[in-house]
N, C-alpha and C positions, 0 to 999 in steps of 0.2 A: 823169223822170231829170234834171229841170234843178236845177242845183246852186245853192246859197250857196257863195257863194266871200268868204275876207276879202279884206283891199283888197289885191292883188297880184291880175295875170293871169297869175303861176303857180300860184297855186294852187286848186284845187277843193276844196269838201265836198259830198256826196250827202246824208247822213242829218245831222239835227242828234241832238249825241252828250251822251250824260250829263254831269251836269256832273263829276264826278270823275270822269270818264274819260281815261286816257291816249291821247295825241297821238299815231298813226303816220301817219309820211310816206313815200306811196310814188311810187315813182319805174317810170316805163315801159320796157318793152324796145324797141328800134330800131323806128321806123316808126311805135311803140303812141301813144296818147295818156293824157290822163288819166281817160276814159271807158271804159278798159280793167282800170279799179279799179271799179268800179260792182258788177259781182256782188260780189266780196269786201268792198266797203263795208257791202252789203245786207246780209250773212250777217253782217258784226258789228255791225248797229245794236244800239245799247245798252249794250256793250262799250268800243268802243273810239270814239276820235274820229278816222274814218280821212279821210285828206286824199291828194288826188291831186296829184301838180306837174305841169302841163303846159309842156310844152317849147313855143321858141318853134319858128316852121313848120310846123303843124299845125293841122285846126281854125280855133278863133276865131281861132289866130296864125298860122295857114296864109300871111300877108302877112310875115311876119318873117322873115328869113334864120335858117334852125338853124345850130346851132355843130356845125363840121366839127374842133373841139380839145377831147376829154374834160374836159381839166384847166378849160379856160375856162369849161365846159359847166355844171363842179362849183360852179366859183366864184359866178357865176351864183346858180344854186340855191341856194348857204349863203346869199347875204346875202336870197335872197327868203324861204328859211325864216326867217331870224334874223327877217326883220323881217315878215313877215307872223305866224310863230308864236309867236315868241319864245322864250325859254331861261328863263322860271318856272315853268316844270311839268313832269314827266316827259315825256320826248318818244321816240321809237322810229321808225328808220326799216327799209324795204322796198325791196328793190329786185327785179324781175326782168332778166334777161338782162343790156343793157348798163344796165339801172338798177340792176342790183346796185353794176356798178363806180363808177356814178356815187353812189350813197346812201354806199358805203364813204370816198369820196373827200370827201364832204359831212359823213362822220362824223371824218374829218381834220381837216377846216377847222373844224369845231365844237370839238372837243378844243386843239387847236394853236391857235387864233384868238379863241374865245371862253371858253377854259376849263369845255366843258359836253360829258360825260360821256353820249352816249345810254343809256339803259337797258337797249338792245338792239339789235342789227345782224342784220337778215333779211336774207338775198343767198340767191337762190332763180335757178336755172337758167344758171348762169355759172360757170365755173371761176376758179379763186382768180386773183389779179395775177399772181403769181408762177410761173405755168403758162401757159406761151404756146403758140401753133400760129400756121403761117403762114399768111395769111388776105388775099387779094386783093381780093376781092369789090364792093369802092369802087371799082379801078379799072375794070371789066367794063363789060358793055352791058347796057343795061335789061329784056331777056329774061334775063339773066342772076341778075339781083336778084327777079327777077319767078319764075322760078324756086325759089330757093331762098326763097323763101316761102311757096311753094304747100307746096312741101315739107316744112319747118316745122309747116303748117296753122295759125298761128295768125290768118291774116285771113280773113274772112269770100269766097266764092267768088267771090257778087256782088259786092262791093268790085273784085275783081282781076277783073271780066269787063267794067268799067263805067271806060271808055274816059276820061270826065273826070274820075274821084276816082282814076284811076291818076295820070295825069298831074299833078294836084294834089300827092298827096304822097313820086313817087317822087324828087323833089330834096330831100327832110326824109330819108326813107331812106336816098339814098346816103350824104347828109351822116351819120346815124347811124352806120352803119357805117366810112364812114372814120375817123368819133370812135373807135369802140371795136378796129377792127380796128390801129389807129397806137399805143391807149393803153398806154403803160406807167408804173406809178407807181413812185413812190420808193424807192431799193432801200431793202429792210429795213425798209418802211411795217408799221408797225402802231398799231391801236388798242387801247385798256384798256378798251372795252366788250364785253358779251357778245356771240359770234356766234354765230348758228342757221341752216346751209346746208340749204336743201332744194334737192332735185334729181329728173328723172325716172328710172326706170330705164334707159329707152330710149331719152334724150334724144343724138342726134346730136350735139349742139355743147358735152355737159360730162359726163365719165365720172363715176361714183360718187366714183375717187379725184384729180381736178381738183375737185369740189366739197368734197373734204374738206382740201384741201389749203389752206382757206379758215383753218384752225387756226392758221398758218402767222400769221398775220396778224393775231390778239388775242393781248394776255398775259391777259386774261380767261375767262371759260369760256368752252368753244366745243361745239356738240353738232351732229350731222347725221343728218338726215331724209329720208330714199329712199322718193318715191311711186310707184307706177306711171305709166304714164306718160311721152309726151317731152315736149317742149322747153318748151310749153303746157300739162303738167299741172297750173300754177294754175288753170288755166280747168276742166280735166277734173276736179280734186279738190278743187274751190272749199270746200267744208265740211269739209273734213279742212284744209286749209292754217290755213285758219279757228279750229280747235280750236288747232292749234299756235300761232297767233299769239296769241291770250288766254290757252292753259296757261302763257305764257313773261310776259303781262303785267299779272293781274291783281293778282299779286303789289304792287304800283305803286300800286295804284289808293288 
């Protein structure tokens, strides 16, 4: 599983990718890294050229303070895309949970900053900006965060029974969560690329119509895709997400 990465320590690649293959970048959900794209990289070798961003505070970057400000979080990541990926080739980004908000926000700064039109916006288990709840969970105690993880299920058991890798990255976590639970974007934010909402059925943290409400926020096409499944259905329907992410981008190719 050890990656090539181009020259930025944001970003990871697992499989090397055709060469006309379009470029997705995806982004993690609170606590995830970019080793949490690795099944879904797997399942599209050949397809696509998927790329992971890793955030700093985790991991390799486990030494680096994470960004406790979405907006700062975004900005960040545009200029390591721009300049790691660059803007001459189709590009497509991904995001799960609070990496949906952050991809959407990265798909701002692309349009608005550098004049470059993604191909497509995947935000997958997060409700649109425009749908808020109130959401404390940054300021709580570390049972607390510990908690609603397990609950979740998307971290591994051992992880969360294994006393030093808690400790490692429950200051990356809180900080995620203070990022996404504080964020709100621009009123009336929207993008002219396509967007493609998937969601789980069952997912706790985003209704069917919180993920659809993601419409709200392209003047482009926008379509939405209900898998079984909570909050982690990418992990549980890694080959159906898969399908939908090349049915939307061979077209590109």
């Amino acid at each position: 599983m050890t990656p090539t990465r181009p020259e930025s320590p944001w970003i990871r690649r697992y499989q090397q990718p055709p060469a006309d293959a379009v470029t997705l970048v995806c982004f993690p959900h609170a606590g995830g890294s970019a080793t949490s794209f690795h099944p879904l990289s797997r399942t599209l070798a050949g397809q696509l050229d998927v790329l992971a961003v890793q955030y700093p505070g985790r991991q390799d970057r486990h030494r680096e303070p994470a960004f406790e400000d979405l907006h700062e979080l975004a900005d960040a990541a545009y200029e390591a895309v721009v300049e790691a990926v660059g803007t001459d080739r189709p590009l497509a980004l991904f995001g799960h949970s609070m990496g949906a908000s952050v991809a959407f926000e990265v798909a701002l700064r692309l349009e608005q900053r550098a004049g470059v039109k993604p191909v497509s916006l995947f935000v997958s288990g997060r409700r649109a900006p425009s749908r808020h709840r109130s959401e404390d969970l940054h300021r709580r105690g570390d049972d607390a965060l510990l908690r609603e993880i397990r609950a979740l299920d998307g971290t591994a058991q051992a992880a969360l029974d294994d006393e030093d890798i808690v400790r490692m990255f429950l200051p990356s976590l809180r900080a995620d969560y203070k990022a996404i639970e504080r964020y709100r974007s621009a009123p009336g934010a929207t993008i002219g690329c396509p967007v493609v909402a998937l969601t789980g059925d069952t997912d706790p943290k985003t209704t069917v119509e919180e993920a659809g409400a993601w419409q709200e926020h392209t003047s482009g096409p926008f379509e939405l895709r209900v898998f079984d499944g909570g909050h982690f259905f990418v992990s549980e329907r890694t080959d159906a997400v898969a399908r939908v992410l090349s049915g939307q981008l061979d077209r590109f190719r």
